[in-house]
C-alpha positions in Angstrom: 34.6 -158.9 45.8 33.8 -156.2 43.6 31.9 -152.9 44.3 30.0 -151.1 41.1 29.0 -147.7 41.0 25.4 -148.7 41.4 25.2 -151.0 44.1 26.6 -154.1 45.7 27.6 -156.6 42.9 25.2 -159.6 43.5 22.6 -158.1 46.0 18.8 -159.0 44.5 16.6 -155.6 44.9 13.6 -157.7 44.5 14.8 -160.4 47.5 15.8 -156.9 49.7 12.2 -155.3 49.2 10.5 -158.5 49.7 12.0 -158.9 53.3 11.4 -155.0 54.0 7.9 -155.7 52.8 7.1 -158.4 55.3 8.6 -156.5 58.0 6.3 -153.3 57.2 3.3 -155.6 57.1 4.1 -157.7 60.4 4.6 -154.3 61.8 1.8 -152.6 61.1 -0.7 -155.9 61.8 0.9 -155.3 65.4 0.1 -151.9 65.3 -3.2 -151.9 64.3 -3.7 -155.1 67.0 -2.7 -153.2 69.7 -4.4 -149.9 68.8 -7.7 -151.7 69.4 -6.7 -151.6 73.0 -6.5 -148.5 73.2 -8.3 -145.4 74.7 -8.7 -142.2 73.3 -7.4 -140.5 76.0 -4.1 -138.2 75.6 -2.1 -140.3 78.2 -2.6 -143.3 75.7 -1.6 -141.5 72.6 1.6 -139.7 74.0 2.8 -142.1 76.6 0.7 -145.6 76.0 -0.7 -144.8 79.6 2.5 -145.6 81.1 1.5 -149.1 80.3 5.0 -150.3 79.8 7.4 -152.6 81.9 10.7 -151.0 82.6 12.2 -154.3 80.5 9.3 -153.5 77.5 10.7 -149.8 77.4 14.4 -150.6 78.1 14.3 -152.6 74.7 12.1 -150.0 73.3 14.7 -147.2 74.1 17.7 -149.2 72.7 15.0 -150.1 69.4 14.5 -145.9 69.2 18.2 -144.7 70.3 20.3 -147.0 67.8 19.9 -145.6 64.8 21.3 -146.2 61.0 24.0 -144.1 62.1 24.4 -146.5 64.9 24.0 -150.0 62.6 25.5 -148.6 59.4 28.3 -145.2 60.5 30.1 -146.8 63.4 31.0 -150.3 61.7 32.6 -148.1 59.1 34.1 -145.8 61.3 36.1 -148.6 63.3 36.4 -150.4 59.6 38.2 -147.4 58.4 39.5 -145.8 61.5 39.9 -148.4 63.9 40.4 -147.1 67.6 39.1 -144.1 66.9 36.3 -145.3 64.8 35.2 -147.3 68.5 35.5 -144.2 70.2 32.0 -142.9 69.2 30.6 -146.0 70.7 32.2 -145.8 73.8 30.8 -142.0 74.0 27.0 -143.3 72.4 27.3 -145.7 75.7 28.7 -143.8 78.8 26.0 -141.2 78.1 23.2 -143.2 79.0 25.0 -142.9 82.6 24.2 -139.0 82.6 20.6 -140.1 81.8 20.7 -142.9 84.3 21.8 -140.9 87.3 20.9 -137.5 86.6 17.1 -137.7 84.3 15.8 -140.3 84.1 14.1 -141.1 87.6 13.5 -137.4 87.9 12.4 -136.6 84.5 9.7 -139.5 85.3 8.1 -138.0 88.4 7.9 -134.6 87.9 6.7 -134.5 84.0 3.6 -135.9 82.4 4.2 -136.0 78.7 7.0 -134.0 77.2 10.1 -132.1 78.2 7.8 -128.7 78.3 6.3 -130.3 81.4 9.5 -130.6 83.2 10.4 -127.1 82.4 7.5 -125.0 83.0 7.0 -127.0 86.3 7.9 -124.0 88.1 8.1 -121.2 85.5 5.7 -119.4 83.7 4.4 -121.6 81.6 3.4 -120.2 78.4 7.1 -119.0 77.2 8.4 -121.9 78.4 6.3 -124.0 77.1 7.0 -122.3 73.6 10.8 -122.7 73.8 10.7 -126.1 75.4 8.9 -126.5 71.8 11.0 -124.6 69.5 14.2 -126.7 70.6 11.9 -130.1 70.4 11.1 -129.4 67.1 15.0 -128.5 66.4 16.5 -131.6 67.5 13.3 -134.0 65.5 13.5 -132.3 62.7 17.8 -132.6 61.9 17.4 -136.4 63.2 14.3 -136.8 61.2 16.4 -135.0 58.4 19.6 -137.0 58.8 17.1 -140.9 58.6 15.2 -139.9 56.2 18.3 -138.7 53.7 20.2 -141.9 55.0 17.1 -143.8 53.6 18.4 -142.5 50.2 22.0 -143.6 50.5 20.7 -147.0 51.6 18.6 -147.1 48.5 21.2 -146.3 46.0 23.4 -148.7 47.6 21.3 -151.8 48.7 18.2 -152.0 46.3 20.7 -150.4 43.2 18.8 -147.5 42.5 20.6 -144.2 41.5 18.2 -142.2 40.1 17.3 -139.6 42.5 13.9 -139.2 41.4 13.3 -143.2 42.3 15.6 -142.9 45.9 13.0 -139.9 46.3 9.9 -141.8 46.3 11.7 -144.7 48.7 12.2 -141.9 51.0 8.5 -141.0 50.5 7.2 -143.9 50.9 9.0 -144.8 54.5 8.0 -141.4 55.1 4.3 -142.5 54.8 4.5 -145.8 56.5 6.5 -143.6 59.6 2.9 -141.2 59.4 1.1 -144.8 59.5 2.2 -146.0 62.5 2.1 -143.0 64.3 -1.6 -142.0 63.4 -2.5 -145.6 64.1 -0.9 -146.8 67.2 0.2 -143.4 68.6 2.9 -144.6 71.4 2.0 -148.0 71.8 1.9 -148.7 68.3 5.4 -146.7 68.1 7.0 -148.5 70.7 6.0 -152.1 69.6 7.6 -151.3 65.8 10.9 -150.4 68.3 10.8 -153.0 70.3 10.5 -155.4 67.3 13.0 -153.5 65.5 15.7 -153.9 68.3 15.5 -157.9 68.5 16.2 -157.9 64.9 19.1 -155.2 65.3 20.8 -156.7 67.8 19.9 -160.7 66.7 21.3 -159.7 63.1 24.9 -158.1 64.4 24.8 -161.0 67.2 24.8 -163.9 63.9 27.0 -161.8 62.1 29.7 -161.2 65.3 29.8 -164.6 65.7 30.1 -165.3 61.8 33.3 -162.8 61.9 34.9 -164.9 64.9 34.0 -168.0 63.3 36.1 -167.1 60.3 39.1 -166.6 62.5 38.9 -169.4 65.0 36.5 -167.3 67.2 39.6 -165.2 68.2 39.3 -161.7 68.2 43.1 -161.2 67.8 42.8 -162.7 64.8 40.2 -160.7 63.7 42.2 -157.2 64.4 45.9 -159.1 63.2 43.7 -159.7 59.7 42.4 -155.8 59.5 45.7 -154.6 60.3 47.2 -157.1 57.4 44.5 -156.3 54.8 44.9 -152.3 56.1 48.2 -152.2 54.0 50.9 -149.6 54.9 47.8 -147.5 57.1 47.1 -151.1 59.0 48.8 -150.5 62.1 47.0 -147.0 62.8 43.8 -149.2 63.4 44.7 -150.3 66.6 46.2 -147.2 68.1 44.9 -143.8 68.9 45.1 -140.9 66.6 44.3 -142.1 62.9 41.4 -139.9 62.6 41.5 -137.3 65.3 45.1 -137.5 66.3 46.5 -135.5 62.8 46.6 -132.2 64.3 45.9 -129.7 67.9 42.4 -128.6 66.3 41.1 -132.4 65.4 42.4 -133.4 68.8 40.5 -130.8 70.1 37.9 -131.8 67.8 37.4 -134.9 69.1 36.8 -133.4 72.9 34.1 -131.2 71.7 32.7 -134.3 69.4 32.7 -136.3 73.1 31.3 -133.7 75.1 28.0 -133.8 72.7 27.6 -137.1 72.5 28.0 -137.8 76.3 25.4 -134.5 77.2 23.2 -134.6 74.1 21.5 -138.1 75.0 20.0 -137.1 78.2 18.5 -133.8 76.4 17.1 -136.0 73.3 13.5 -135.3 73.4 12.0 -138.4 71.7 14.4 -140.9 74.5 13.0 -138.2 77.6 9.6 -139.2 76.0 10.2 -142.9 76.5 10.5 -142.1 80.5 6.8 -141.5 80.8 5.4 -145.1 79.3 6.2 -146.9 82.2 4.1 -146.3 85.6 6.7 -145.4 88.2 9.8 -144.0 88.5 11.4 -146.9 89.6 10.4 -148.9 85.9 12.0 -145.8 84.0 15.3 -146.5 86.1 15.3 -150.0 85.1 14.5 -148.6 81.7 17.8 -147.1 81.2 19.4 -150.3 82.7 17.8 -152.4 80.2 18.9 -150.2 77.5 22.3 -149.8 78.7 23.0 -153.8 78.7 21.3 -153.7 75.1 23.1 -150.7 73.9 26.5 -152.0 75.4 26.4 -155.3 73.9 25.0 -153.9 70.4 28.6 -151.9 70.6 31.0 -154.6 71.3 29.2 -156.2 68.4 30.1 -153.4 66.3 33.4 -153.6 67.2 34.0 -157.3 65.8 31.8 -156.0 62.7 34.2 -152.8 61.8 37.2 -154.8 62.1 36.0 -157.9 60.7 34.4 -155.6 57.5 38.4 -153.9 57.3 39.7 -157.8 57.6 37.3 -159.2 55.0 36.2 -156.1 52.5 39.4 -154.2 52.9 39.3 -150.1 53.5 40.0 -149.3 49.7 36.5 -151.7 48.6 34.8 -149.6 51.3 35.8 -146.3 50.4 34.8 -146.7 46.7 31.6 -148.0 47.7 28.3 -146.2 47.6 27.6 -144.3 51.2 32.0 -144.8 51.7 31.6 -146.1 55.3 28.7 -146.7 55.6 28.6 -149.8 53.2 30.7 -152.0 55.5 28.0 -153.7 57.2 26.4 -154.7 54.4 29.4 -155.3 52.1 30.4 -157.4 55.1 27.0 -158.7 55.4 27.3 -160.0 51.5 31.0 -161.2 52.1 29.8 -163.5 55.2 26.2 -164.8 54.0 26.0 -163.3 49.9 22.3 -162.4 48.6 20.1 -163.7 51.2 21.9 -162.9 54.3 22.5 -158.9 52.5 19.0 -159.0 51.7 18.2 -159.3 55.4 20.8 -156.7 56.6 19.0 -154.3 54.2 15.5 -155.2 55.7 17.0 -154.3 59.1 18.3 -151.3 58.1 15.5 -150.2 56.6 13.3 -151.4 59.9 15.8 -149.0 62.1 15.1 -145.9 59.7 11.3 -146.5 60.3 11.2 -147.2 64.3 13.3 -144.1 64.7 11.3 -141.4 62.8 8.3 -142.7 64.0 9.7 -142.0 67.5 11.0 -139.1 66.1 7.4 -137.7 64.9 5.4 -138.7 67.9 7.5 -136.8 70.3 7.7 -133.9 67.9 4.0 -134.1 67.1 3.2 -134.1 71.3 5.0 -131.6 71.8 3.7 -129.3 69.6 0.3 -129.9 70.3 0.4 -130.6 74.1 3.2 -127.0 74.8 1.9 -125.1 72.4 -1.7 -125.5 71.2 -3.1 -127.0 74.5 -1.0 -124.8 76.9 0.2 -121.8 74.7 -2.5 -121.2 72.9 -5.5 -122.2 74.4 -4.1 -121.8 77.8 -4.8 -125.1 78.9 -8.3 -125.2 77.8 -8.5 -127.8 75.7 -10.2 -130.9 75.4 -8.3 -133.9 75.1 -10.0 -135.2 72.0 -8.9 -132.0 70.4 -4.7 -131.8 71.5 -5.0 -135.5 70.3 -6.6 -134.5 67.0 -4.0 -131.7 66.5 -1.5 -134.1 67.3 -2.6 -136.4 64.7 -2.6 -133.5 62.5 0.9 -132.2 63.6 2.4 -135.8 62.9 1.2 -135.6 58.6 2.8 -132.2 58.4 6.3 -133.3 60.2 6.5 -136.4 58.2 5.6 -134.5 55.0 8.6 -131.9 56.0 10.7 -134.6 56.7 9.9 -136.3 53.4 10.9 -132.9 51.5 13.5 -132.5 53.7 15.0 -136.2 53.3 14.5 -135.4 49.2 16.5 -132.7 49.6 19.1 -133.4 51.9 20.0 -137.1 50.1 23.6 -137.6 49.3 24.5 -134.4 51.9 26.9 -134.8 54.9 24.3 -137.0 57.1 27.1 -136.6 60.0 26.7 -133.0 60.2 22.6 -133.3 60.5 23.0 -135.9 63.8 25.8 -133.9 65.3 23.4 -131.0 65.2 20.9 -132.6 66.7 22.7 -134.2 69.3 24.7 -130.4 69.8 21.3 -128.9 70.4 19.9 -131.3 72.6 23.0 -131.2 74.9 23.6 -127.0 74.8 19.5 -125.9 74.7 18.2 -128.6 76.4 20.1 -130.3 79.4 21.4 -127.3 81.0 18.1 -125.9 81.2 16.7 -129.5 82.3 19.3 -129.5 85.4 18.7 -125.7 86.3 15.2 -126.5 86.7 15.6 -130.1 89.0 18.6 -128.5 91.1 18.7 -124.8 91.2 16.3 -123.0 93.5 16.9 -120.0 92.1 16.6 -120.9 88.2 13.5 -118.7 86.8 11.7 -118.7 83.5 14.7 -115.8 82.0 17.3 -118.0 82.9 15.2 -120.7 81.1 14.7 -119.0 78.4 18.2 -117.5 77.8 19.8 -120.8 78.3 17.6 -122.5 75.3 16.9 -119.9 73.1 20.7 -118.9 73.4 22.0 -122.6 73.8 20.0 -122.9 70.2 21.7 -119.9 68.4 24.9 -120.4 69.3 25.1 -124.1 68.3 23.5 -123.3 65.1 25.5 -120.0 64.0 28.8 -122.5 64.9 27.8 -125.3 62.8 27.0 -122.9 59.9 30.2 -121.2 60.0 32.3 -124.7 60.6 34.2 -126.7 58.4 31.2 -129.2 57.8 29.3 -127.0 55.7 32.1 -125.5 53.6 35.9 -125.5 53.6 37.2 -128.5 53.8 40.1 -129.4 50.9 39.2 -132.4 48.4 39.5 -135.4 49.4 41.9 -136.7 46.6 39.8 -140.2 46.5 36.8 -139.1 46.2 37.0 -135.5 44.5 34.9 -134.0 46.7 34.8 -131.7 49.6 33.7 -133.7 53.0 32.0 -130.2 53.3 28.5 -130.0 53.0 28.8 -126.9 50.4 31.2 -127.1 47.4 33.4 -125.1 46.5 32.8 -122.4 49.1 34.2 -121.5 51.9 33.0 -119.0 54.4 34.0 -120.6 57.9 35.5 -119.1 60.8 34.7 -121.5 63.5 37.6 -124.6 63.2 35.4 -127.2 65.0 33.4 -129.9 63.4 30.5 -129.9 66.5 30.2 -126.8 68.5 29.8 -128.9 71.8 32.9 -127.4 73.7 31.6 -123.8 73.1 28.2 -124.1 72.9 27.7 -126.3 75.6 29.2 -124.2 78.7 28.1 -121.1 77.0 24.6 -122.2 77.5 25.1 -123.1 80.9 26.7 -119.5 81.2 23.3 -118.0 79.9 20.8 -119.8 82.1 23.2 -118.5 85.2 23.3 -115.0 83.8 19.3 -114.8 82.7 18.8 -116.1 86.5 20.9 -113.7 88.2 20.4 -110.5 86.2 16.7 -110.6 85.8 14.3 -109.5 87.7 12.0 -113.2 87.6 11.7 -114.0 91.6 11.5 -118.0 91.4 8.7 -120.0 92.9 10.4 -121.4 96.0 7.1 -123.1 96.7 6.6 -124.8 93.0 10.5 -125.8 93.7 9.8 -127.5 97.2 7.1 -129.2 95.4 9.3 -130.1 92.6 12.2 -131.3 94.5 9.8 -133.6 97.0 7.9 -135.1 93.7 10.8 -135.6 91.6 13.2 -137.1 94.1 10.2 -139.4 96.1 7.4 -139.7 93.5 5.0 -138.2 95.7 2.2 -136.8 93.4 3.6 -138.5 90.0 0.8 -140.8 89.8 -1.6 -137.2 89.6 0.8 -136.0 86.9 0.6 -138.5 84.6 -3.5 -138.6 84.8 -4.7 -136.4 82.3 
C-alpha cells in the first residue's frame, strides 16, 4: 500500500463527501423533526426538558464523549505504541467510575442546567456564577479548538486537500452546520445528531474489529503475533510496558500525571455534566453513566483490535509517513480492509463525530454563558426566559464563529496538547470545586473561587511553559519539533499535562480560600443541598424553570 503526500492513494473525495453529505442531511431532517416538538421554554433548549431515557442519554453521552481523538488518536497510539498506546483507553474508561459514583446522581438533583447551578447552590451566586463560566468557556473552547483543527488534518488526509485555504473553508463549513443544529434543535436536536452519531461509531469499529479477526482466523493472538512481526526490530516493545512512557524517570512520571487528568477531568467536563440534566430523575442519569460505560468499554476493546490490526496490516513506518502520523491508522486500515467505499464511510464517520461533539460543545458553552452570566450575573436573575434563550442562541453564532477562526488557525498544530488542556482544566478548576461544594460543610464562595480561578492559572501557566509548546528535539523522521512552537524553547516545567501539580494544588486552594477567609458558609443551603442531592427531594422544582 502506498501513502502520497496528499492523501490516501485510492480514496475517492467525491464518494467521501457524498457519504458526509447524506449524513449532514439525515441529521439535520431529524433535527428539524424533532424541534417541532418543542417548547420554547429554557428547560427545552438547555436540557430537552429532561425528556430523555437514561438508555437515550447513555448512548447520547458515549455519541458526545468519544471524540476524533477517541476514533482516530488511540488506534494510532496502540498501532504505534502498543501497550502503552491502550493505556489511554483504559484511563478514558475507568473515569466514568469517578462520574458514576461521585457526580453523576448528585450533579442531577441538585442542579438545573449547568455546572454554575451546582456551584452557586450555596454560595453567593453572582461570582460564582461568573467563574463557574469562565472555566466553562475554557474547557469548550480548547475541545472546540482541538475538533475543529482535527477537521483539517482529516481533510488533507481523507478528501486529499492540502491547500490550507480549501481545509479552511471545510473547517468553516462544519463549523456552520455545528451552529445549525444547535440554533435549530437546541438539546434535543443536539442529542439526536449524538445518539445517531454513536451507532455509526461504534457499528463501523464493530465491522471493522471483526474484519481484523477475520483476517487472522478470528484470533486475537494472531493479530498481536502479526503487529509484532510487521513491527520489525521495535515489534516486541508493543506488547510490553514502557515503549512510549517507559524511556526515562520524567516520561514515567509523565504518564502518572497524563492518568491523573484523564481519570479526574471526565467528571469536571462541562458539556458530559450537561448531559445529566436531560433525563427526569436521578435515578435515569445513573443508568446514563452505565449505558455509556458498556458503550464506551466495548468501543475500546474495539480499538484495541483496530491499533494492532492497523500495525499488523499498514505497518508503523506507512503510518508514520502518512498525513496526521497516527492518526491515519484507522482509515489507512479502513482502506487496507474494505479499499474506496469502506474508507469513504470511515471518513463520513469521522467527520459525523467532529460535528456531534462541537455541537455538544457549543450548547453547553452557549447555556452557560447566557443562563450564569447574563440571566444570573447580569441581570440578577431577572430575566425572561425568551430572552436567556435568545442570548443563548446568540452566544452559540459567536462560539462557533471563534471556534471556526480558531480551528483555521490552529490546523496542523499539536491537537494533543489542546485536549489535554481541556481535560487538565476540567479536572484541576472544576472537580475539586464540584466535591467541596457536595461534601464540605464548610466550603464557601472564597474557597470556590480560589480553587477555580487558581486551578485555571496554574494548569494554564504549566502547559505554556511545558515541553508541548516548545522544546522538544526533532524528531529525525519527521524534521520537526513534536512541540507546538518551532525552534524555541522557553520551558521550565518537564511535564507534558500539568495534572499531578495542578490538580492537588487546586484542591490545596479551595481548602486554603475556605479556611483563611472570612465567608461563614450557609449551613442551612448545605442541609438543603445534602438532603436534595443525596434523596432527590425538591429536584423535580429545580429543573422547572
Amino acid at each position: 500500500m502506498t501513502v502520497l503526500a496528499q492523501g490516501v492513494e485510492g480514496s475517492n473525495p467525491l464518494l467521501n463527501i457524498t457519504i458526509f453529505g447524506l449524513f449532514v442531511v439525515i441529521t439535520l431532517a431529524i433535527v428539524i423533526r424533532v424541534s417541532r416538538r418543542a417548547t420554547s421554554g429554557a428547560s427545552d433548549f438547555y436540557t430537552a426538558g429532561g425528556g430523555f431515557s437514561g438508555a437515550q442519554n447513555g448512548v447520547a453521552i458515549s455519541g458526545d464523549y468519544l471524540s476524533a481523538a477517541s476514533f482516530l488518536g488511540i488506534a494510532g497510539a496502540i498501532a504505534l505504541n502498543g501497550y502503552d498506546g491502550f493505556l489511554y483507553s483504559v484511563g478514558f474508561l475507568v473515569a466514568w467510575l469517578v462520574a458514576l459514583l461521585l457526580v453523576a446522581e448528585l450533579l442531577r438533583n441538585t442542579g438545573k442546567f449547568t455546572m454554575g447551578d451546582v456551584l452557586a447552590f450555596r454560595m453567593r451566586q453572582r461570582p460564582v456564577r461568573a467563574a463557574a463560566a469562565t472555566s466553562t468557556l475554557a474547557v469548550s473552547f480548547f475541545y472546540l479548538l482541538a475538533q475543529m483543527a482535527g477537521a483539517g488534518g482529516l481533510v488533507a488526509l481523507l478528501l486529499n486537500i492540502t491547500d490550507k485555504t480549501q481545509q479552511g473553508i471545510v473547517i468553516a463549513v462544519v463549523g456552520a452546520v455545528m451552529i445549525a443544529y444547535v440554533l435549530i434543535g437546541g438539546m434535543r436536536g443536539t442529542t439526536w445528531v449524538q445518539i445517531i452519531k454513536a451507532v455509526l461509531l461504534i457499528a463501523g469499529a464493530g465491522i471493522m474489529t471483526v474484519w481484523v479477526l477475520g483476517k487472522f482466523g478470528m484470533n486475537l493472538s494472531s493479530v498481536l503475533a502479526g503487529a509484532v512481526e510487521r513491527g520489525g526490530q521495535a515489534g516486541e516493545a508493543l506488547l510490553s510496558p514502557g515503549k512510549q512512557y517507559g524511556k526515562s524517570e520524567i516520561s514515567r512520571i509523565d504518564f502518572i500525571s497524563l492518568a491523573l487528568a484523564l481519570v479526574l477531568g471526565t467528571a469536571g467536563l462541562p458539556h458530559i455534566l450537561m448531559r445529566f440534566y436531560t433525563v427526569p430523575t436521578a435515578k435515569e442519569a445513573r443508568r446514563s453513566v452505565v449505558w455509556a460505560i458498556w458503550l464506551i468499554g466495548l468501543f475500546y476493546l474495539f480499538t484495541l483490535v483496530l491499533g494492532y490490526g492497523a500495525g499488523a496490516l499498514v505497518g508503523p513506518d506507512a503510518i508514520k509517513k502518512a498525513p496526521g502520523a497516527a492518526n491515519s491508522a484507522a482509515p489507512l486500515l479502513a482502506f487496507e480492509l474494505g479499499g474506496t467505499v469502506l474508507l469513504g464511510i470511515i471518513a463520513a464517520v469521522a467527520f459525523a463525530t467532529i460535528l456531534a461533539v462541537v455541537a455538544g460543545l457549543t450548547i453547553t458553552a452557549s447555556a452557560s454563558f447566557a443562563h450564569d452570566v447574563y440571566a444570573n450575573v447580569i441581570k440578577k436573575g431577572t430575566t425572561a426566559p425568551d430572552d436567556e434563550i435568545k442570548v443563548a442562541r446568540i452566544t452559540a453564532v459567536v462560539i462557533g464563529i471563534v471556534a471556526i477562526l480558531g480551528g483555521i488557525l490552529a490546523n496542523g498544530q499539536n491537537i494533543a496538547f489542546l485536549v489535554a488542556l481541556a481535560f487538565a482544566v476540567a479536572a484541576s478548576a472544576n472537580l475539586p470545586t464540584i466535591l467541596y461544594s457536595l461534601f464540605w460543610k464548610r466550603f464557601n464562595t472564597s474557597g470556590a473561587l480560589w480553587s477555580i480561578y487558581g486551578g485555571l492559572a496554574i494548569t494554564l501557566v504549566l502547559i505554556i511553559f511545558s515541553p508541548v509548546v516548545s522544546g522538544k528535539p526533532v524528531d529525525p523522521v519527521t524534521g520537526r519539533s513534536p512541540s507546538m512552537l518551532q525552534d524555541v524553547d522557553f520551558g521550565w516545567f518537564p511535564l507534558d499535562n500539568p495534572g499531578l501539580v495542578s490538580i492537588p494544588l487546586s484542591f490545596l486552594l479551595g481548602y486554603l480560600g475556605t479556611v483563611l477567609s472570612k465567608d461563614n458558609a450557609n449551613e442551612d443551603k448545605y442541609a438543603e443541598m445534602e438532603v436534595r442531592s443525596l434523596t432527590g427531594a425538591g429536584a423535580e422544582k429545580a429543573v422547572s424553570h
